[in-house]
N, C-alpha and C positions, 0 to 999 in steps of 0.2 A: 504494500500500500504506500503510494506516495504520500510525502507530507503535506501538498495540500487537501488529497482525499481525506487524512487523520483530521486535518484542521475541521474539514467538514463533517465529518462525522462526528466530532466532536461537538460541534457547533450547535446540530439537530439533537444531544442529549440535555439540553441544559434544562436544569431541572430547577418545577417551583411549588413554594406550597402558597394555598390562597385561603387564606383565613376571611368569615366572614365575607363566603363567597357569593351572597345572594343569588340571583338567578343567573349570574355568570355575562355578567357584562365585562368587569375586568378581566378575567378570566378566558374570554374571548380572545381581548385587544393583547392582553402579553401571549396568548398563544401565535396568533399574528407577527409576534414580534422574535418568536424562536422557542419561547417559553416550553417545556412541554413539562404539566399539571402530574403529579406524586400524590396531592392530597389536594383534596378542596371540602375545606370544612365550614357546613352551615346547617346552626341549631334548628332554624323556622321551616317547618316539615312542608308549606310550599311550597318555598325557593328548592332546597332540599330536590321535590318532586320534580321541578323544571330541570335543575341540574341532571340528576339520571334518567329522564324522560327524553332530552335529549342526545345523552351518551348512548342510550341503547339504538335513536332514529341513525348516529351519525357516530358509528363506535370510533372516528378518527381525530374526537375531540380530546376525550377522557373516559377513561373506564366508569363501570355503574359504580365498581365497589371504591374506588377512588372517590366517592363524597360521603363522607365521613358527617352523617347527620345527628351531631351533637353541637355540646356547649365546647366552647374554645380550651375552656381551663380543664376539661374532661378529656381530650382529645389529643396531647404531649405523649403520651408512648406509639400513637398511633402515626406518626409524623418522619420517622426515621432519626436519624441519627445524623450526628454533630458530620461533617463534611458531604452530604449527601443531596444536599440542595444552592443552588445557586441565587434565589430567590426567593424570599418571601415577600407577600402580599396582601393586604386588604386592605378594608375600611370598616375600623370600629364602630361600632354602632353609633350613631351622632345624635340622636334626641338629646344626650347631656348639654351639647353644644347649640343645639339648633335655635332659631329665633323662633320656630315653632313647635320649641320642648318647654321643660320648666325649668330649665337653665340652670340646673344643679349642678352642671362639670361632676367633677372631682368625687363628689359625696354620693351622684345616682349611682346605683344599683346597675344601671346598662351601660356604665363606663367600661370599658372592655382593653385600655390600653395598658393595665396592668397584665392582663394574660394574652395578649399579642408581644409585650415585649418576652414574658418568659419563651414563647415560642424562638424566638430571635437566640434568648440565653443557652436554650437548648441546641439548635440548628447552625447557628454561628453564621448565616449564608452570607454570599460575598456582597449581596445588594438586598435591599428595603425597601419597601413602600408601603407607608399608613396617608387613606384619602380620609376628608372629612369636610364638613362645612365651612362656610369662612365666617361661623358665628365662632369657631374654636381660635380664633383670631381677636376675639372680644379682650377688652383691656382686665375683665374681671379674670379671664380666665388664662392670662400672659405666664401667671408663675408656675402655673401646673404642666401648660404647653411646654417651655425651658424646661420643668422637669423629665417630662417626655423626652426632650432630646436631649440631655443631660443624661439619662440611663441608654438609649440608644449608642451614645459615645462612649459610656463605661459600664458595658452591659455585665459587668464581672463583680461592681461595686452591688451585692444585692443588700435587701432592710435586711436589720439586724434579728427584726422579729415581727409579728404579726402587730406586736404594739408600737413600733417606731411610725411614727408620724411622717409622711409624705415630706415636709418641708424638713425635718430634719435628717431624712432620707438625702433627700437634694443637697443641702448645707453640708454632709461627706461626701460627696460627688462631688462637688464645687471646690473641696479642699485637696482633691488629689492631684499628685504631682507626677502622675502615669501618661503614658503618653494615651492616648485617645484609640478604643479597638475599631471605630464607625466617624468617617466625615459625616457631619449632619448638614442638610439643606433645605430648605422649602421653596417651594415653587405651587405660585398663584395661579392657577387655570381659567379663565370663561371658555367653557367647551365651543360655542360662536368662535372665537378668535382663532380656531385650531380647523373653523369648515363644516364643524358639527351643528345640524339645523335646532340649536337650542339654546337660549344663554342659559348657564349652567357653571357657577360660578364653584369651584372647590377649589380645596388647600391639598396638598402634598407635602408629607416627612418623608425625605428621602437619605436612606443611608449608603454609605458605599466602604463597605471593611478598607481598612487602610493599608492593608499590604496589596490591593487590587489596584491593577495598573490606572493611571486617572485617577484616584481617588481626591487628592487632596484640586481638581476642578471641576466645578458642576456647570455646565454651559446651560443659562435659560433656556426652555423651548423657544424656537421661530416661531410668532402669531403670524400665519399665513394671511388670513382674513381679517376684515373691519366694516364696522358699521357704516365708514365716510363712502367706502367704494360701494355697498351697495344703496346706499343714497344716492352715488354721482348715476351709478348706472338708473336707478328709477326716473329721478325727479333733474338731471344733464341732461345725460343723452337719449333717457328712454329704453335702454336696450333690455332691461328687465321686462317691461309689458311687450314690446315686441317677440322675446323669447318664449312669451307664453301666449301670444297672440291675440293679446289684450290692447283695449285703446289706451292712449297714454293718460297717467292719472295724475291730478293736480297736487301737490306737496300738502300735508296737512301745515296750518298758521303756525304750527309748534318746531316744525322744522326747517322755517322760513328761513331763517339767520344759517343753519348749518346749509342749504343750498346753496343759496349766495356766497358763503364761502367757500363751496365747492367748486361754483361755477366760478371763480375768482384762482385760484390755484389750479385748475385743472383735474387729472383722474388721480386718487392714491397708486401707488404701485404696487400691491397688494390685491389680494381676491376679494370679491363681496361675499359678506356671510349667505350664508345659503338658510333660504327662508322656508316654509312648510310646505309655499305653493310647489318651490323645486323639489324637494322631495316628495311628495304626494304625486306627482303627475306622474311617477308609476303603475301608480295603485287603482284597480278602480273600483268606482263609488260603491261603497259599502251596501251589498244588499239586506231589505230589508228580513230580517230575524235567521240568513243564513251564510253561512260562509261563501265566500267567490273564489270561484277555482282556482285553486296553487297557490290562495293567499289564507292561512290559518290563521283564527283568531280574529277575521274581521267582519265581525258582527255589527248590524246598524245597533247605535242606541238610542232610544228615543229619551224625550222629557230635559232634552239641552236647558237651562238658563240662569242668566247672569242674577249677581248680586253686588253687590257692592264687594268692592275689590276682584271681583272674581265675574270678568265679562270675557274671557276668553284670550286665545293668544292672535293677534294678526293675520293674517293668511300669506301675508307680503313680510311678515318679518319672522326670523327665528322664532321656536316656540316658546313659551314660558317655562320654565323649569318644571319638568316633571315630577310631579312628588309622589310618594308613599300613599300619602294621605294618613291620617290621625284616626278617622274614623272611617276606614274605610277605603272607598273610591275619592281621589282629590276633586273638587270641584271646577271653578276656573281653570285651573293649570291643566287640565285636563278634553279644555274644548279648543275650536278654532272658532275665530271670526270672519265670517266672509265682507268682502268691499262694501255690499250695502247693509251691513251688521248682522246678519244673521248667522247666528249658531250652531252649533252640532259639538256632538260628543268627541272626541279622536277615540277610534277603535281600539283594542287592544293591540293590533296588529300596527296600527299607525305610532302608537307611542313607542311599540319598539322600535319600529324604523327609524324616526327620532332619536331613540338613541344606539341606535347604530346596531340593532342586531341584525342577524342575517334574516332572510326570506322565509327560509326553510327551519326557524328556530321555531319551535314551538311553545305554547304556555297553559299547559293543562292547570284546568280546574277554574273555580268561581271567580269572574270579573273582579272582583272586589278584593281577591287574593293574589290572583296575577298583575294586578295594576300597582299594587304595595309590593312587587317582586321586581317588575321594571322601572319603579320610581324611585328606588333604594340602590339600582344597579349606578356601576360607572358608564359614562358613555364609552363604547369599546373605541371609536376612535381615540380618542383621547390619551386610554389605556397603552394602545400599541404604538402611540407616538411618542409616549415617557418609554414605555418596553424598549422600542427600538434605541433610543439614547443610551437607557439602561447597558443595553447588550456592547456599549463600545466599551465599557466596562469588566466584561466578563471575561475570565482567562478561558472559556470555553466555546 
């Protein structure tokens, strides 16, 4: 075997675990990126179902027995052993953090960054990634996040006991004179900025073990896309409604000042985001009460409508962030608006396209469960655009 066949071969082993894998959006995007999935662990017996539901349509993702349907802190022997992985991955649960939790950080119960770091303590992998809200970016909740990367850089420094206090945890972390086993970084995402038809704003902890070649440089992602370019193209030149073969549409009063300045400098050089209409005009119109052929999951739903805050996402602009929802199926975030206001649901099948899953992905089981599976996911683009950085990284 020659040494570039070994490099490749080596290349296609690289191995990840994905903690807090929901329905496998991230999971996806690092597969895409070289990734290939050892464990993917997720407690919530939907996501769970979706993950081996599709293993078995598409056995070239992940194995059935490879999702590991438990609690995080239950699931360390199940995960392999210390040099066996080249990646770990997820995103802790964020209701602690979210602007639409109860804001406990630290003290809830469904804080989960304690036992994703032991995962790391165990596995030692050469790269990291914990995603999360950018409420986890809140000034209340700054000493805890430091802590977070604070133990990621000295994952060897563990509490002393079940009663040592988090800040005086930290406070020996902070006095050691070791050199550092993990560079820490973060990086700010709008899923929009990266081409994905959604703003979809998250944080990234990204580690990179420090004897792994690059470590001590973490290069920003490129924002491919922006909001000025697909203004120039709507309300400049037009070339958006001509693209869809629509008449051209007058600027709303609120975007007046940013055309004028468009039309005063010229085009960005950059892409335009890509809005729901581009991505829907795939698709076609949701029959009503049955699926339409070769697209699963897309069910009309009736009884659309707005309320306050919650009147739906543009049809011309990226979608509104797709969420879990609190109770259920999310409301607003969850519809589009057509040009003369009218409503509709986005199907099950349309939120995943949104965020970026494949065609052929499927999401068994109740509306209401599957939409808390894809509004908790990463966007996979997103996922396999850190992945692929990631992998300049990897000695494999």
């Amino acid at each position: 075997m020659t040494g570039k066949q070994s490099k490749t071969k080596q290349r296609n082993s690289c191995q990840s675990v994905e903690l807090f894998a929901g329905g496998g959006g991230m999971a996806l995007g690092m597969r895409e990126a070289g990734f290939k999935h050892s464990a993917l662990v997720e407690w919530w017996a939907p996501a769970a179902k979706v993950l081996r539901h599709n293993a078995v349509l598409k056995p070239d993702l992940w194995k059935p027995d490879n999702v590991i349907e438990a609690d995080v802190r239950l699931s360390l022997n199940q995960l392999g052993e210390r040099g066996t992985v080249q990646l770990v991955a997820g995103g802790p649960p964020c209701q602690p953090f979210s602007l639409g939790g109860t804001h406990a950080g630290d003290t809830d119960d469904r804080n989960q960054f304690p036992a994703a770091l032991d995962v790391v303590r165990r596995l030692r992998p050469e790269l990291v990634v914990f995603e999360n809200v950018p409420g986890l970016l809140r000034p209340g909740f700054e000493p805890y996040v430091d802590y977070v990367k604070a133990q990621l850089r000295h994952p060897d420094i563990t509490a002393k006991s079940d009663d040592e206090l988090w800040n005086e945890h930290h406070a020996r972390i902070n006095k050691t004179k070791a050199l550092p086993i993990y560079r820490v970084y973060q990086e700010g995402i709008d899923a929009a900025n990266l081409g994905v038809p959604q703003s979809r704003k998250r944080v990234f902890i990204i580690g990179i073990r420090a004897d792994v070649s690059g470590a001590d440089t973490w290069h920003e992602l490129d924002m491919s896309h922006s909001r000025d370019a697909l203004l120039h193209d709507q309300y400049v030149t037009g070339t958006y409604w001509a693209r869809h073969n629509l008449p051209p549409q007058d600027a709303p009063a609120r975007l007046a000042n940013a055309v004028k300045r468009l039309e005063a400098i010229g085009p960005p050089g950059d892409q335009p985001w890509q809005t729901l209409r581009d991505v829907l005009t795939t698709i076609p119109e949701p029959g009503q009460g049955s699926d339409v052929h070769l697209w699963p999951n897309h069910h009309f739903i009736p009884g659309a409508r707005t309320y306050a805050k919650h009147n739906g996402s543009p049809l011309d602009m990226p979608s509104k962030t797709i969420k879990a929802g609190v109770h259920g199926v999310a409301g607003g975030e969850a519809m589009l608006r057509e040009l003369d206001g009218t409503v509709r649901y986005l199907t099950v099948r349309e939120a995943a396209m949104v965020q970026g899953f494949p065609q052929d992905y499927e999401f068994p089981g109740p509306r209401s469960r599957v939409m808390g599976v894809i509004g908790n996911a990463v966007a996979t683009h997103v996922a396999a655009t850190l992945g692929r950085a990631l992998r300049q990284h990897t000695a494999v």
